[in-house]
C-alpha positions as CSV (number, residue, x, y, z in Angstrom):
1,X,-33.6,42.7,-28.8
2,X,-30.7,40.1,-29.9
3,X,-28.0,43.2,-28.8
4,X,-29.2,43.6,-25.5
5,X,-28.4,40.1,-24.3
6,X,-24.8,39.9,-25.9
7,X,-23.7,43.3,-24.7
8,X,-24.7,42.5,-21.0
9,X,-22.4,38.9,-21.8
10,X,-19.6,40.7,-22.6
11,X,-19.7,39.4,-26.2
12,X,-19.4,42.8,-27.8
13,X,-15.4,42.4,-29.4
14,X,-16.6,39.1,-30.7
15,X,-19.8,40.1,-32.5
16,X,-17.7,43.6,-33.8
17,X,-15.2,41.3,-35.4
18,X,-17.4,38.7,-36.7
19,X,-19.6,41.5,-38.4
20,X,-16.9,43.2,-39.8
21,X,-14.1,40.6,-40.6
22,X,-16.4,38.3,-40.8
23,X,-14.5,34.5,-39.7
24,X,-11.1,36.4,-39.7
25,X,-12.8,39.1,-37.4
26,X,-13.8,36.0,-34.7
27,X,-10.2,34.4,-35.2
28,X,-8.6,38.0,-34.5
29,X,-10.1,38.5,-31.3
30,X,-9.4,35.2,-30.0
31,X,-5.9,35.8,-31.1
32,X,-6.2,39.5,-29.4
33,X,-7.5,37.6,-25.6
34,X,-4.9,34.5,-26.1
35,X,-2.3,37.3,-26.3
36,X,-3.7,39.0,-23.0
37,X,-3.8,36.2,-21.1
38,X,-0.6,35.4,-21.9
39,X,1.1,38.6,-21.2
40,X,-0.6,39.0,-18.1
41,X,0.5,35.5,-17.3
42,X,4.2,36.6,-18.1
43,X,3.8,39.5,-15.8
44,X,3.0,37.2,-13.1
45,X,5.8,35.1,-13.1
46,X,7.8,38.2,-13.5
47,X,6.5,39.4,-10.6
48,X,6.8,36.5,-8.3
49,X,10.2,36.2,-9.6
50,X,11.2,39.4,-8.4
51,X,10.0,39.1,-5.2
52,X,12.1,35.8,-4.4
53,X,14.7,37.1,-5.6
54,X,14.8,40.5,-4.2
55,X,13.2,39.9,-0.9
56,X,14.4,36.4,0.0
57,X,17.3,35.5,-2.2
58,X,19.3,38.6,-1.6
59,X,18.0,39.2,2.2
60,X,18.2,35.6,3.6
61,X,20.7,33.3,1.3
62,X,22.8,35.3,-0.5
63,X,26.1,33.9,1.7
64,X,28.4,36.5,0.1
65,X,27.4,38.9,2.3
66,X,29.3,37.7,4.7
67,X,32.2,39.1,7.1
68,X,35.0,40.0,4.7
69,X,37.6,38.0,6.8
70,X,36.0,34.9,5.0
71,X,36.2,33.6,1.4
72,X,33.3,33.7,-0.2
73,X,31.8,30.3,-0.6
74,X,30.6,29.2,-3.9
75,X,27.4,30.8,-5.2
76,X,24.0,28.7,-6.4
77,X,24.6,29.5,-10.0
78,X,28.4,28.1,-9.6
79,X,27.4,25.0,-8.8
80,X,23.7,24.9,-11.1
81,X,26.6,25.7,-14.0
82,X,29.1,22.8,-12.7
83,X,26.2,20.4,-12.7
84,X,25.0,21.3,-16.1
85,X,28.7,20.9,-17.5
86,X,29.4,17.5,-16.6
């Protein structure tokens, strides 16, 4: 039958919301996978982001972690924010 070969494609969502939205039902489940990609996308970056920061930024560079006898020099974001001033 028709059925068998779209359920073992994984077109089941699709077909669902095309037979009972009918063109609203196919543009809703795009929508519904654009928005998982996305978000699994942004949970990604997230994720690498906390990594670098955590693990490298903080362990490695982070200079204020220096002796306490020293001034602390100025930070990364000290100078990004002087640069984006001028």
């Amino acid at each position: 039958m028709w059925y068998t070969c779209i359920g073992t494609a994984g077109l089941v969502a699709p077909v669902v919301g095309q037979t009972l939205f009918g063109e609203t039902g196919e543009v809703m489940v795009a929508l519904m996978i654009l928005m998982a990609v996305t978000s699994t996308g942004s949970a990604e970056v997230i994720a690498v982001t906390s990594i670098l920061v955590y693990d490298i930024y903080q362990v490695y560079l982070k200079v204020s972690r220096l002796a306490a006898s020293t001034p602390p020099p100025t930070s990364i974001i000290a100078h990004s924010h002087t640069i984006v001033n001028k």
